[in-house]
N, CA, C and O atoms as CSV, one atom per row, in Angstrom:
chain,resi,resn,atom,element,x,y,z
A,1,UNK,N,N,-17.890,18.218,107.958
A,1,UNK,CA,C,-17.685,17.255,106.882
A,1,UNK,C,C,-16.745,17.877,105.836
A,1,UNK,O,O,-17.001,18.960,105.308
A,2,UNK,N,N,-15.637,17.145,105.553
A,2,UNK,CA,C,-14.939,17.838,104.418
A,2,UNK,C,C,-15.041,17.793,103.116
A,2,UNK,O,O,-15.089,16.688,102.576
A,3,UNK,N,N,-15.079,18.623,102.574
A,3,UNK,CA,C,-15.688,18.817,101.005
A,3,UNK,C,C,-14.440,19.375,100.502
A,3,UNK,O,O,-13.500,19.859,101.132
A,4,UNK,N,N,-14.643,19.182,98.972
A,4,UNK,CA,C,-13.419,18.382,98.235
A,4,UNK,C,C,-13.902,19.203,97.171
A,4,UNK,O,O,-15.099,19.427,97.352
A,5,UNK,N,N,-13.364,19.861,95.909
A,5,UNK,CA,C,-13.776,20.782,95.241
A,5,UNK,C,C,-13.357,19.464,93.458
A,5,UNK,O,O,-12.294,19.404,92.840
A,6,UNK,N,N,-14.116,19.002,93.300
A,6,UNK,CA,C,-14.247,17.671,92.097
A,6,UNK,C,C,-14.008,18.110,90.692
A,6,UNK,O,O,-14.894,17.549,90.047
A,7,UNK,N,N,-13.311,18.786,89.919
A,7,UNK,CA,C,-13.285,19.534,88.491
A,7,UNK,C,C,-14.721,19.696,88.446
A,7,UNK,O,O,-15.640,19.069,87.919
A,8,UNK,N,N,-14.592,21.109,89.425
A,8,UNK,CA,C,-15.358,22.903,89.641
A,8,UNK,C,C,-16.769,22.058,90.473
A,8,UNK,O,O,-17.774,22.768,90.525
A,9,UNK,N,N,-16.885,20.921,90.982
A,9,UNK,CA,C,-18.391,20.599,91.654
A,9,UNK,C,C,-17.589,20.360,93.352
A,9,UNK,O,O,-16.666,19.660,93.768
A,10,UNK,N,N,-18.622,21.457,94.022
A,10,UNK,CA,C,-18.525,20.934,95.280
A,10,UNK,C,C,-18.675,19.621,95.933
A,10,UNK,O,O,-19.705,19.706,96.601
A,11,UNK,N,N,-18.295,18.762,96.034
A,11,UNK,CA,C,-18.654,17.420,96.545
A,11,UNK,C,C,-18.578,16.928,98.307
A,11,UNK,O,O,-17.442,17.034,98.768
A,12,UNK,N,N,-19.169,16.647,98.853
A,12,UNK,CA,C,-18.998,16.224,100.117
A,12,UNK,C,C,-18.424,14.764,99.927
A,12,UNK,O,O,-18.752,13.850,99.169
A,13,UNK,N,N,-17.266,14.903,101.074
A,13,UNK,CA,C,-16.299,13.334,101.346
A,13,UNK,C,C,-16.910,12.821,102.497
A,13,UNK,O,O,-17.109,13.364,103.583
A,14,UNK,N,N,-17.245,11.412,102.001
A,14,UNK,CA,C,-17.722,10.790,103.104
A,14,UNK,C,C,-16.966,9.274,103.210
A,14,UNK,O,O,-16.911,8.768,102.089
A,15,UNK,N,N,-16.567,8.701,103.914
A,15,UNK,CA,C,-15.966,7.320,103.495
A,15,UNK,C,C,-17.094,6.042,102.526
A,15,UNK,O,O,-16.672,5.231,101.702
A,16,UNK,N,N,-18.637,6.231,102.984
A,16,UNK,CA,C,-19.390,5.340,102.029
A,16,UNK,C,C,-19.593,5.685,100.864
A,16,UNK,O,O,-19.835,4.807,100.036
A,17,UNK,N,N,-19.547,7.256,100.419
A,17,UNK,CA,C,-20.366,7.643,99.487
A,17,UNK,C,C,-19.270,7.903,98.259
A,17,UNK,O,O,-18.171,8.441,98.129
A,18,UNK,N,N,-20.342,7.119,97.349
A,18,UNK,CA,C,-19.695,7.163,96.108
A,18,UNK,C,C,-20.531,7.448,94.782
A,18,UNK,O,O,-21.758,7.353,94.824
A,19,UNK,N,N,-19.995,7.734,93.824
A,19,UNK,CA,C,-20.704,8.301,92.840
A,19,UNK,C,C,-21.341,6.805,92.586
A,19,UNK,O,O,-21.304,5.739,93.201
A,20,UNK,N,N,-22.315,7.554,90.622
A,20,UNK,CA,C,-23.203,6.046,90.589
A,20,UNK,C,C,-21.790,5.803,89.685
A,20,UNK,O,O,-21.191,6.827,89.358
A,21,UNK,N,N,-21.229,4.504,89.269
A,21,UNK,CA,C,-20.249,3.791,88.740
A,21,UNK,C,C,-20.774,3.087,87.146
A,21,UNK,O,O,-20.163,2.588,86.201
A,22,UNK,N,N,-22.247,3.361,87.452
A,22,UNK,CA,C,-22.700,2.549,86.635
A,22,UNK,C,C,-22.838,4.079,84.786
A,22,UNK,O,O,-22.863,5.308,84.738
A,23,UNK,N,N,-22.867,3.405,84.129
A,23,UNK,CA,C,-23.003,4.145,83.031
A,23,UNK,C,C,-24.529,4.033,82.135
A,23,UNK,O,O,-25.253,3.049,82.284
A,24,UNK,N,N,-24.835,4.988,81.351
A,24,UNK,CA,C,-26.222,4.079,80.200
A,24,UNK,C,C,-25.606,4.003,79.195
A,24,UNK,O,O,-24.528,4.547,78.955
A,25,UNK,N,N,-26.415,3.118,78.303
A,25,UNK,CA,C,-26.390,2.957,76.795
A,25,UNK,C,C,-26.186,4.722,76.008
A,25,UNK,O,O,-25.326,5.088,75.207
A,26,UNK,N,N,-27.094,5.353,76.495
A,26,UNK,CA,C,-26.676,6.629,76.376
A,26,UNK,C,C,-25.870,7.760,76.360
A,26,UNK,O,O,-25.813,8.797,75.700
A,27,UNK,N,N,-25.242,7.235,77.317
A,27,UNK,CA,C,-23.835,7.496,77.734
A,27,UNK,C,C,-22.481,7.303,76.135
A,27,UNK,O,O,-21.929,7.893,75.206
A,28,UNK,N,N,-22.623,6.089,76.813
A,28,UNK,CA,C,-21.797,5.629,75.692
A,28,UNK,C,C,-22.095,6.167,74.013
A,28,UNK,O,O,-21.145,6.371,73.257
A,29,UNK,N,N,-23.535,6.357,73.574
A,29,UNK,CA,C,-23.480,6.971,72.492
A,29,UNK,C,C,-23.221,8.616,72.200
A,29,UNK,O,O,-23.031,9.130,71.098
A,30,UNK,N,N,-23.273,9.337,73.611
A,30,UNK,CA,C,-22.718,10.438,73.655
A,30,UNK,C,C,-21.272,10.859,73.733
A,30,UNK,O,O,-20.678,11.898,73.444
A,31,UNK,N,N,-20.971,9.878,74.147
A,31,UNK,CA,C,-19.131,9.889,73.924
A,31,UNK,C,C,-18.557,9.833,72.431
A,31,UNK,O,O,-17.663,10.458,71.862
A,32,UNK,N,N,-19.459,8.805,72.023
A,32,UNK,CA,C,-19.098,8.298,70.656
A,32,UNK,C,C,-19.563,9.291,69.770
A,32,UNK,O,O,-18.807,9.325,68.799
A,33,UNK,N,N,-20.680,10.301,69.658
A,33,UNK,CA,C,-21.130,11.480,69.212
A,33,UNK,C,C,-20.103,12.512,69.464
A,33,UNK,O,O,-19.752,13.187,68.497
A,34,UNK,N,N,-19.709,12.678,70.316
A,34,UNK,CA,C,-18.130,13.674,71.039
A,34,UNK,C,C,-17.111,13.673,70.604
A,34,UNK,O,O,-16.514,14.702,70.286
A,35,UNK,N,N,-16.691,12.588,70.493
A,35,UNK,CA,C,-15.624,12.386,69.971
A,35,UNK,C,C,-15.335,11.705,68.423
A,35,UNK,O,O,-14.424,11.030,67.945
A,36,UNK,N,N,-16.387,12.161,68.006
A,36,UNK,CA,C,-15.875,11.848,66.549
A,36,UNK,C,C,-15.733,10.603,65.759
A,36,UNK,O,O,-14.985,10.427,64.798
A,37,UNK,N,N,-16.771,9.549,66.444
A,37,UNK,CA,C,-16.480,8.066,65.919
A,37,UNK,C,C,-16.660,7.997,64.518
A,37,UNK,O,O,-15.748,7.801,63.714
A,38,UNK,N,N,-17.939,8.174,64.220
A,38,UNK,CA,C,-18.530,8.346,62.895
A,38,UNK,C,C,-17.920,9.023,61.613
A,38,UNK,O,O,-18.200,8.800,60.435
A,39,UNK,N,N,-16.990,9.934,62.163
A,39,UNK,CA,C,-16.366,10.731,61.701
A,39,UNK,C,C,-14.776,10.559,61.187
A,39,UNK,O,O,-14.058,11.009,60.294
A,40,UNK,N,N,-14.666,9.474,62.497
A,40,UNK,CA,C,-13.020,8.682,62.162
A,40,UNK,C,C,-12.264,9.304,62.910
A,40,UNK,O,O,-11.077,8.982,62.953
A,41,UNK,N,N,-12.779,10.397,63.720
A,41,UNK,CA,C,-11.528,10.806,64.671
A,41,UNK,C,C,-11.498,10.240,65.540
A,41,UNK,O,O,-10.536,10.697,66.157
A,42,UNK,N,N,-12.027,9.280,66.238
A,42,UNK,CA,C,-11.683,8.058,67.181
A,42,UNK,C,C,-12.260,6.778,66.151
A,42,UNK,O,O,-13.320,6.564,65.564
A,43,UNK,N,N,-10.504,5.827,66.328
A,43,UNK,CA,C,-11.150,5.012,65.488
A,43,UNK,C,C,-10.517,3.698,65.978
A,43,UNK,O,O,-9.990,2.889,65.215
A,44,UNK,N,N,-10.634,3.512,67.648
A,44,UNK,CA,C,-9.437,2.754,68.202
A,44,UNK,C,C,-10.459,2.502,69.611
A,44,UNK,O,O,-11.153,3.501,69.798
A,45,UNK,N,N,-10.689,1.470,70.572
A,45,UNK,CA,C,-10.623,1.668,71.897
A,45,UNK,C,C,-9.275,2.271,72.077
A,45,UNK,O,O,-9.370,3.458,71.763
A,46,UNK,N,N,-8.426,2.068,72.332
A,46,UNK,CA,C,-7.409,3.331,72.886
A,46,UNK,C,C,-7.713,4.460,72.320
A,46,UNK,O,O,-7.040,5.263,72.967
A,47,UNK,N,N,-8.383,5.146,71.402
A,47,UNK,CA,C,-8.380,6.378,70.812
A,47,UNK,C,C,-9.424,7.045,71.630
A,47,UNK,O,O,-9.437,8.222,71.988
A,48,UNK,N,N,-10.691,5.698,71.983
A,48,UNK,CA,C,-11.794,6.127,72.852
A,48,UNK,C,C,-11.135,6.231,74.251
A,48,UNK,O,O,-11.467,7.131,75.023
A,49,UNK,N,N,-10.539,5.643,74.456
A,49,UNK,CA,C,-10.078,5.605,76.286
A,49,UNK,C,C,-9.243,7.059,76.263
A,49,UNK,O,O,-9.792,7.986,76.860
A,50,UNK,N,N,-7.935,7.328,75.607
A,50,UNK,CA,C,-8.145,8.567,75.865
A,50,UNK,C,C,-8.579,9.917,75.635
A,50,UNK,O,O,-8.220,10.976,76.150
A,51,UNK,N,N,-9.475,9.636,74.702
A,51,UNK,CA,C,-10.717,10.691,74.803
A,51,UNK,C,C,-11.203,11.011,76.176
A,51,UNK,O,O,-11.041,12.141,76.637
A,52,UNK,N,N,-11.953,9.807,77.029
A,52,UNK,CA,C,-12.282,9.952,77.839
A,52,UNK,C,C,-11.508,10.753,78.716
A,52,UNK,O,O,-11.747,11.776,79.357
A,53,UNK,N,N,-10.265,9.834,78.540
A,53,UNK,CA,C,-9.074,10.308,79.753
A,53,UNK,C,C,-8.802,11.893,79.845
A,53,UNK,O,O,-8.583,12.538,80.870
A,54,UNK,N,N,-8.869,12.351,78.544
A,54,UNK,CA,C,-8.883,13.285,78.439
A,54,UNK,C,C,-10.153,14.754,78.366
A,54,UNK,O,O,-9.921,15.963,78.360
A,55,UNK,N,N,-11.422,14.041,78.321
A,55,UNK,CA,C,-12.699,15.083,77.882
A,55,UNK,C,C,-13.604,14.248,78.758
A,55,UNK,O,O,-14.676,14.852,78.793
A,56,UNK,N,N,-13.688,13.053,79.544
A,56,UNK,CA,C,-14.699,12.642,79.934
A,56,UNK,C,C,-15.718,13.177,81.109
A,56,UNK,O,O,-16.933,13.376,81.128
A,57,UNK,N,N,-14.723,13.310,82.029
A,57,UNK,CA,C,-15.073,13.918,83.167
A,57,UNK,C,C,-16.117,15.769,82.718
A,57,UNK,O,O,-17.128,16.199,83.274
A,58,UNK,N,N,-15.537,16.225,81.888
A,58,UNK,CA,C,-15.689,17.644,81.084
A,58,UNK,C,C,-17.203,17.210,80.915
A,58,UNK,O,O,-18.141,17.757,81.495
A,59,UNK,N,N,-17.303,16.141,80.030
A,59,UNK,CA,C,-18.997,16.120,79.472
A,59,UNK,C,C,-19.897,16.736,80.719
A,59,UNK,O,O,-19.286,16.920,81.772
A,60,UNK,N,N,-21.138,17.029,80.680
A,60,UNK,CA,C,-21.611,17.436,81.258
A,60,UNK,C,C,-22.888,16.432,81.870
A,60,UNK,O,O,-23.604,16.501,82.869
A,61,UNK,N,N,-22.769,15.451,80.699
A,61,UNK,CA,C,-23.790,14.423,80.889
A,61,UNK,C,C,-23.079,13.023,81.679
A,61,UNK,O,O,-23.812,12.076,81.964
A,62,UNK,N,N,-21.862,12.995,81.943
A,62,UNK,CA,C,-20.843,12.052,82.773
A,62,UNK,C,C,-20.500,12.548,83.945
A,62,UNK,O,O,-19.775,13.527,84.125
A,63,UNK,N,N,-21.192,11.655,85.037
A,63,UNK,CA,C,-20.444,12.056,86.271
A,63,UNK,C,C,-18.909,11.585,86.333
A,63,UNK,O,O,-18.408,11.001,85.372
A,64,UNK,N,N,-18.256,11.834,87.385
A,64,UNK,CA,C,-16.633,11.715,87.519
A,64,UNK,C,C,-16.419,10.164,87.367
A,64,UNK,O,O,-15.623,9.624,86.600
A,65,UNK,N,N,-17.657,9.288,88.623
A,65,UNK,CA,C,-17.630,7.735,88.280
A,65,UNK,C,C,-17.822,7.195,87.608
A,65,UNK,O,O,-17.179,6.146,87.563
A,66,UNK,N,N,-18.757,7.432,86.639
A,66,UNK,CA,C,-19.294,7.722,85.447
A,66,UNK,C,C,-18.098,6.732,84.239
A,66,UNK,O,O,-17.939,5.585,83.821
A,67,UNK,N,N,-17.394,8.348,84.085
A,67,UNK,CA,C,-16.168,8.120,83.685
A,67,UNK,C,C,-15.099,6.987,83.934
A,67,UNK,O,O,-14.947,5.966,83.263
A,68,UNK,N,N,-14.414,7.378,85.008
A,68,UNK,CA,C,-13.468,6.199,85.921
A,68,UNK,C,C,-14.187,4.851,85.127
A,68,UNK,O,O,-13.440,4.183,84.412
A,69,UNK,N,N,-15.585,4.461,85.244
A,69,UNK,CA,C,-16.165,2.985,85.062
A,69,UNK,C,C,-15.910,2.704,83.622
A,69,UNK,O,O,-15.777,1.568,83.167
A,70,UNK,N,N,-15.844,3.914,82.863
A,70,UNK,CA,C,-15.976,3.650,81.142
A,70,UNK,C,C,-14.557,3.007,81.017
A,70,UNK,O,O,-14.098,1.989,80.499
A,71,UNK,N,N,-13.985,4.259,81.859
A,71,UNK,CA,C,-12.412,3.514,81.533
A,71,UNK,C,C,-11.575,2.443,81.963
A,71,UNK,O,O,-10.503,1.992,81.559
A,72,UNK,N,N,-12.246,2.199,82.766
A,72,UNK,CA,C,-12.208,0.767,83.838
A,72,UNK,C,C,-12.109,-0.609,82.419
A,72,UNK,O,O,-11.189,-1.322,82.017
A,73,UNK,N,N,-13.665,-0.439,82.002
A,73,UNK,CA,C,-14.420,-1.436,80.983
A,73,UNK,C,C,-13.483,-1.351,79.895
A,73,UNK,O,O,-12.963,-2.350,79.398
A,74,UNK,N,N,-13.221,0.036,79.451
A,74,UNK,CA,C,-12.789,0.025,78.454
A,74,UNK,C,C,-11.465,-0.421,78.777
A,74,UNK,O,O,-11.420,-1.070,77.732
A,75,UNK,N,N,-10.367,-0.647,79.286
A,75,UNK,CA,C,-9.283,-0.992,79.313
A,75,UNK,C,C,-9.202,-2.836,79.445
A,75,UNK,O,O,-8.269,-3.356,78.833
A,76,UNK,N,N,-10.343,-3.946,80.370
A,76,UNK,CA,C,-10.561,-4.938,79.562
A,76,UNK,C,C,-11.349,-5.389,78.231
A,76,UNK,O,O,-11.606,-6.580,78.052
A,77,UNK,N,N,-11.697,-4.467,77.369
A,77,UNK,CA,C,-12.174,-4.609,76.062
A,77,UNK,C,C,-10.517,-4.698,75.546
A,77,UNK,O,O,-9.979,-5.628,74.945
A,78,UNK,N,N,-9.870,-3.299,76.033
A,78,UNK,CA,C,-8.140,-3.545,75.196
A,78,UNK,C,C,-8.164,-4.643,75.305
A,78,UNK,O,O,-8.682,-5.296,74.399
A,79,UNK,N,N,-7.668,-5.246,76.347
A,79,UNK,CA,C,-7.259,-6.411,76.707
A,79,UNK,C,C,-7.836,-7.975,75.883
A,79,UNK,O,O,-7.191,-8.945,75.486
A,80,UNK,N,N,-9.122,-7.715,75.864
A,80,UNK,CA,C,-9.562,-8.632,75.417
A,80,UNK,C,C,-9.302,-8.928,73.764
A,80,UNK,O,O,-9.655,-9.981,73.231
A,81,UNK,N,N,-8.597,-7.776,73.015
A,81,UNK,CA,C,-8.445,-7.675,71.839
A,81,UNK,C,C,-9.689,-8.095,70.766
A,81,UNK,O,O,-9.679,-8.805,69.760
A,82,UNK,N,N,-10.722,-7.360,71.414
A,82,UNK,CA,C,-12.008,-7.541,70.497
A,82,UNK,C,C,-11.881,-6.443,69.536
A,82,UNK,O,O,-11.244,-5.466,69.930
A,83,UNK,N,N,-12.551,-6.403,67.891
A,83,UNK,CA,C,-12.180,-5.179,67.471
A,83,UNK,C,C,-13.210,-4.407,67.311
A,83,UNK,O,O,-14.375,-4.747,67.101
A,84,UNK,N,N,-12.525,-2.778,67.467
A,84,UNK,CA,C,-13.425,-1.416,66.925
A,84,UNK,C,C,-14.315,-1.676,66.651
A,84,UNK,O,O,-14.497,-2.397,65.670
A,85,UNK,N,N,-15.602,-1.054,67.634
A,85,UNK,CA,C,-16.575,-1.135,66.659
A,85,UNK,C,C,-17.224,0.602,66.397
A,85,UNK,O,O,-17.000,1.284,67.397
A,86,UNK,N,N,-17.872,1.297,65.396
A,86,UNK,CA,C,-18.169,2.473,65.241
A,86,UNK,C,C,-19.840,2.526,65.892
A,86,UNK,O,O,-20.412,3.467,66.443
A,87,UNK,N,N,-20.257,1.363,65.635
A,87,UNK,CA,C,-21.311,1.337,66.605
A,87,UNK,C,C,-21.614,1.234,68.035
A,87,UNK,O,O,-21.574,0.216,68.726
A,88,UNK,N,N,-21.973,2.619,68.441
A,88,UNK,CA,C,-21.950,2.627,70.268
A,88,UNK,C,C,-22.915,1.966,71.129
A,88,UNK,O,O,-22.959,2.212,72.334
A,89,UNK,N,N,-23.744,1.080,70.522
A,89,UNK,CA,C,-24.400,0.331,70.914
A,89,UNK,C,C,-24.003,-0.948,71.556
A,89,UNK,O,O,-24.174,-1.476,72.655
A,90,UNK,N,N,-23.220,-1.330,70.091
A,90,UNK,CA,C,-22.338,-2.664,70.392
A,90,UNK,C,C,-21.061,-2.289,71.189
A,90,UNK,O,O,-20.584,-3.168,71.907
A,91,UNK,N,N,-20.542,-1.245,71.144
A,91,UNK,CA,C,-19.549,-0.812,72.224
A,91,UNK,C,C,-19.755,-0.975,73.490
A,91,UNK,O,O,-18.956,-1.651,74.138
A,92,UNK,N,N,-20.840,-0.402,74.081
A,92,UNK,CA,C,-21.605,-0.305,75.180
A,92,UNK,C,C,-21.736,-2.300,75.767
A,92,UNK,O,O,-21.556,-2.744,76.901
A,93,UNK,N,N,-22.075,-3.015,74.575
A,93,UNK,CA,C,-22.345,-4.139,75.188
A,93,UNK,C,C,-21.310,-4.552,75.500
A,93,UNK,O,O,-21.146,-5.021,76.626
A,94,UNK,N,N,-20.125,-4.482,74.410
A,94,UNK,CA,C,-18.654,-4.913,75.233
A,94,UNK,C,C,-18.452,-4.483,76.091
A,94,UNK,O,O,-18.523,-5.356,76.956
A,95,UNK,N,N,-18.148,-3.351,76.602
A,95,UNK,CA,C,-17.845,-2.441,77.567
A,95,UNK,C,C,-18.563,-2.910,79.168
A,95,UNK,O,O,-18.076,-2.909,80.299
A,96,UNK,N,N,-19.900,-3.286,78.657
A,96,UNK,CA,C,-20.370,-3.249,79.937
A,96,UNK,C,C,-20.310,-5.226,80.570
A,96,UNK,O,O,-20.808,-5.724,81.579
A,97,UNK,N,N,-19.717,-5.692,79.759
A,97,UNK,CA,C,-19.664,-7.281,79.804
A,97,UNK,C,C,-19.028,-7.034,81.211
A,97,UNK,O,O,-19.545,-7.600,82.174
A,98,UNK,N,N,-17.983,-6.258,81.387
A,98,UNK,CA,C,-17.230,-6.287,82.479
A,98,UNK,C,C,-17.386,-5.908,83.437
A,98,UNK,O,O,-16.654,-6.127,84.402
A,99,UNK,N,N,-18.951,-4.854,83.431
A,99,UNK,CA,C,-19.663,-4.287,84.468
A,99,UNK,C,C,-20.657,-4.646,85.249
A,99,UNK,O,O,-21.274,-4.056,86.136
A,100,UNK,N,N,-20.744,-6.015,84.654
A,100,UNK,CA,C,-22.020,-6.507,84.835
A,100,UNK,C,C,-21.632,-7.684,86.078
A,100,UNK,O,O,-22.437,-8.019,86.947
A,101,UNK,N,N,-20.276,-8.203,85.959
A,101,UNK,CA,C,-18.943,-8.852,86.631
A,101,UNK,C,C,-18.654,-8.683,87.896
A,101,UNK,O,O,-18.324,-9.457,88.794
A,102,UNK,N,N,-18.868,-7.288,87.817
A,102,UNK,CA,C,-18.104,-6.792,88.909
A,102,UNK,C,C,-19.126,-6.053,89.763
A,102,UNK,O,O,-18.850,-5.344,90.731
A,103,UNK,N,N,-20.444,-6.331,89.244
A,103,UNK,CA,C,-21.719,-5.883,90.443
A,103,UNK,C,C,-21.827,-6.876,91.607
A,103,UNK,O,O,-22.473,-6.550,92.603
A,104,UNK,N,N,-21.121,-8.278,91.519
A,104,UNK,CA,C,-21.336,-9.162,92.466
A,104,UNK,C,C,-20.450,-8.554,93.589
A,104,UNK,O,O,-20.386,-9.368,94.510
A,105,UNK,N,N,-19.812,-7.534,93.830
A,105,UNK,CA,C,-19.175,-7.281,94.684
A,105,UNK,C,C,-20.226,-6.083,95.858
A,105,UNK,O,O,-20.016,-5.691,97.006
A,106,UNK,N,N,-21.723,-5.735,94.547
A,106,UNK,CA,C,-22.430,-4.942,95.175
A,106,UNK,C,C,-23.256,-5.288,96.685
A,106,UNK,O,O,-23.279,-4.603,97.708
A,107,UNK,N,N,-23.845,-6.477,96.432
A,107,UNK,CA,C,-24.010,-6.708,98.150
A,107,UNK,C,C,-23.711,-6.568,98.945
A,107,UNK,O,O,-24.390,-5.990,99.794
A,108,UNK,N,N,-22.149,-7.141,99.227
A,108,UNK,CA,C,-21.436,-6.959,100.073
A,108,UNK,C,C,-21.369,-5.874,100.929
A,108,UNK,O,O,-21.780,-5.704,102.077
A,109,UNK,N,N,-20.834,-5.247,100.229
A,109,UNK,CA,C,-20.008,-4.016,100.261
A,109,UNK,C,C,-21.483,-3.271,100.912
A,109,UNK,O,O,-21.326,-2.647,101.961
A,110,UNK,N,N,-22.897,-3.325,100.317
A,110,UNK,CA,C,-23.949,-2.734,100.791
A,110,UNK,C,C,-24.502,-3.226,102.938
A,110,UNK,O,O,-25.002,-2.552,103.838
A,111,UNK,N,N,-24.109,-4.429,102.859
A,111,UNK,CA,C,-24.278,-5.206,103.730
A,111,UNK,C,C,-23.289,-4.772,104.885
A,111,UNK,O,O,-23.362,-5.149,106.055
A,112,UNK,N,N,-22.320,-3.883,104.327
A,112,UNK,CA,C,-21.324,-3.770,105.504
A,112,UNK,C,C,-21.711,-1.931,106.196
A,112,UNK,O,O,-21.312,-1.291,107.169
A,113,UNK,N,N,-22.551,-1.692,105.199
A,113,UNK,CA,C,-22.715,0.013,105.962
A,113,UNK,C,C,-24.484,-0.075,106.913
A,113,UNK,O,O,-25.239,0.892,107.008
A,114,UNK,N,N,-24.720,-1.254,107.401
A,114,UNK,CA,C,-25.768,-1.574,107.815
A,114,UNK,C,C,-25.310,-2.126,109.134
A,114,UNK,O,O,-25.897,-3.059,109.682
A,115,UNK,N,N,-24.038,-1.415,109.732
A,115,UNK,CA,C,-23.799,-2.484,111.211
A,115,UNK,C,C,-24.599,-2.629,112.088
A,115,UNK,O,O,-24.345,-3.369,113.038
């Protein structure tokens, strides 16, 4: 099986297996603790996205998919031109509006590694 060395975690490659995608509420307030919301050094979804882009994967409490999903969400929050909020609570709920969307694709996709 070939294994893939993931920023410093051994990981095994498998074609089904994937990290969890999904994030917590927790999550999100640890980013926002990290990076300085409260504080004003992120004071932007883009300021948060590349935080991530840049430190997310690093946290220790974010897996790699983890990540990828924040920034996924977070790039239709840009889009959606909703504004800043300093509260990671209410971040989290925007954020995850789009996650919640895109679980209908979870069956499927479960249904097909069951041939």
């Amino acid at each position: 099986m070939p294994e893939e060395n993931i920023q410093g975690v051994e990981v095994n490659v498998t074609g089904n297996k994937q990290w969890p995608m999904n994030y917590e509420e927790s999550d999100v307030q640890q980013i926002f603790k990290d990076a300085g919301v409260a504080e004003g050094k992120v004071n932007s979804w883009q300021g948060l996205l590349q935080y991530i882009e840049q430190h997310g994967e690093a946290q220790w409490h974010i897996t790699p998919g983890e990540a990828v999903a924040m920034k996924e969400d977070l790039a239709h929050v840009l889009k959606s031109g909703i504004a800043f909020t300093k509260n990671p609570d209410q971040a989290y709920q925007e954020m995850h509006k789009y996650r919640a969307r895109d679980k209908s694709e979870e069956p499927k996709i479960a249904k097909e590694h069951h041939h």
